[in-house]
N, C-alpha and C positions, 0 to 999 in steps of 0.2 A: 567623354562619351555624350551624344545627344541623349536628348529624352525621348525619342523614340528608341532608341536602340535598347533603352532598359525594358519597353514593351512586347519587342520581339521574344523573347526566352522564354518570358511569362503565356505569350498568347501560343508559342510553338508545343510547350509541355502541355497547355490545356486543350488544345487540338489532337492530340494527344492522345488524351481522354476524352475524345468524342463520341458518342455512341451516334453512329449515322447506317445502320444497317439498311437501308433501303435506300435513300440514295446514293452512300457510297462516298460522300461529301463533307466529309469533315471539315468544321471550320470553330476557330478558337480568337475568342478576344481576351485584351487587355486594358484596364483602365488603370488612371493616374488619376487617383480623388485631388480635392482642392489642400490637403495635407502633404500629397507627394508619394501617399502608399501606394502599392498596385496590385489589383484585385485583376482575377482571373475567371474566364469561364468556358464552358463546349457546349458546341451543339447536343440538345438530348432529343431524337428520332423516337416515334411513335406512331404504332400502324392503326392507330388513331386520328387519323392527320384532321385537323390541324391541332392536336393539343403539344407537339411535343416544345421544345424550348431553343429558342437560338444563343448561340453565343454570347453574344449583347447582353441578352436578357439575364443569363445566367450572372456575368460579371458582373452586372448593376447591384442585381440580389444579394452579391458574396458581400458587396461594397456598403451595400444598406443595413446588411445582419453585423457588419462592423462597426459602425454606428455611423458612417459618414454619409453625406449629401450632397457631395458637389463633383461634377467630373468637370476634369483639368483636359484630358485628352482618354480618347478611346484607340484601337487598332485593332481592328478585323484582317486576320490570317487566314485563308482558305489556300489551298493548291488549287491554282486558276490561273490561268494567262490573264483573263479581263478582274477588274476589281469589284469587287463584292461588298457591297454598301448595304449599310442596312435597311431590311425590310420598314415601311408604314410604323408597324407597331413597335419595334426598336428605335425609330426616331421619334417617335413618343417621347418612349421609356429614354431616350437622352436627353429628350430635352427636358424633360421634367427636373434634370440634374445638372444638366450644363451650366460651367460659369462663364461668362460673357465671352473669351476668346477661345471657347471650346473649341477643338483641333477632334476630325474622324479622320485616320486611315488605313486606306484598305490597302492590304498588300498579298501578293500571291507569288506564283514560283520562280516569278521574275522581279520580286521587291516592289515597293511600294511603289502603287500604280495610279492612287486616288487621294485627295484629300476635301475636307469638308471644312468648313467653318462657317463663325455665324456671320451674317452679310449680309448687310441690305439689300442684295438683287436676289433673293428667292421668295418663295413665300413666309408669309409671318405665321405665328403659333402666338395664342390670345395673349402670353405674357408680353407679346414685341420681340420676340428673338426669331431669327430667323438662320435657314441655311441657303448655303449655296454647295455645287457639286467643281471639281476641278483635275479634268481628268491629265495627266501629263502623261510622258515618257515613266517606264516605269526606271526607278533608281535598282541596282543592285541591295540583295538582301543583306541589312548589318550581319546575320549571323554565321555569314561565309560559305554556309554549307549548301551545297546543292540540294534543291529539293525532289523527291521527284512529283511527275506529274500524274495525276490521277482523271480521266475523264468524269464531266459529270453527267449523271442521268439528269436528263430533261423530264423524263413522265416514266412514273417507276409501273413497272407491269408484270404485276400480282403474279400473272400466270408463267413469268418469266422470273423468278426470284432470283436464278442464280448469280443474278448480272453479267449477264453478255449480250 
């Protein structure tokens, strides 16, 4: 089995458990700390915006309250045809943990569609690590199962809640 395919199962249960009531858009990561555990986490929506929590964020959290500090690799699951990278403050919050050949990918209803690493052709972060984005063909998903697909709202509207 690759090591990404141990991250699929993990980020599909935690998508799962999204709470995304406004836009509709559940999305679920997985990490592989620098020990080889894998920590999980969901998007948490808030008609607050922007306090609620992304995926990323959550699974960092789970990874940190366990006492570990280093991500080996992440994977962001959303149902999306294009891939879903993480926000600004999520690449923060990775890099703050990444070990040097830290691996991000993003996969949606057509399997992994994106990957990341750290690379000298993107911008740097003050420690000197840096990413790059590398969008390919997307691979069929490890977990065999059809997804389905769910559109996403672009601009959620108050006065329209029931999503249509």
């Amino acid at each position: 089995m690759h090591a990404i395919e141990e991250l699929f199962p993990a980020a599909a249960a935690a998508r799962q458990n999204a709470y995304a009531p406004y836009s509709r858009f559940p999305v679920g990561a997985a990490i592989r700390s620098g020990s080889g555990a894998i920590y999980s986490g969901a998007n948490v929506e808030n008609a607050a915006y922007p306090v609620g929590t992304c995926a990323e964020a959550a699974a960092i959290a789970a990874m940190v309250n366990a006492g570990e500090r280093q991500i080996a690799e992440i994977l962001i699951l959303a149902e999306s045809a294009e891939p879903v990278m993480p926000c600004g403050a999520c690449r923060q919050r990775i890099f703050e943990f990444a070990m040097k050949d830290m691996k991000v990918h993003s996969a949606g209803s057509g399997g992994v569609c994106a990957r990341a690493c750290c690379s000298p052709s993107s911008f740097r972060m003050p420690s000197g690590r840096t990413i790059s984005v590398e969008k390919s063909r997307c691979e069929p998903s490890p977990c065999g199962r059809g997804c389905r697909r769910r559109r996403r709202v672009r601009g959620y509207d108050a006065a329209n809640s029931d999503g249509s």
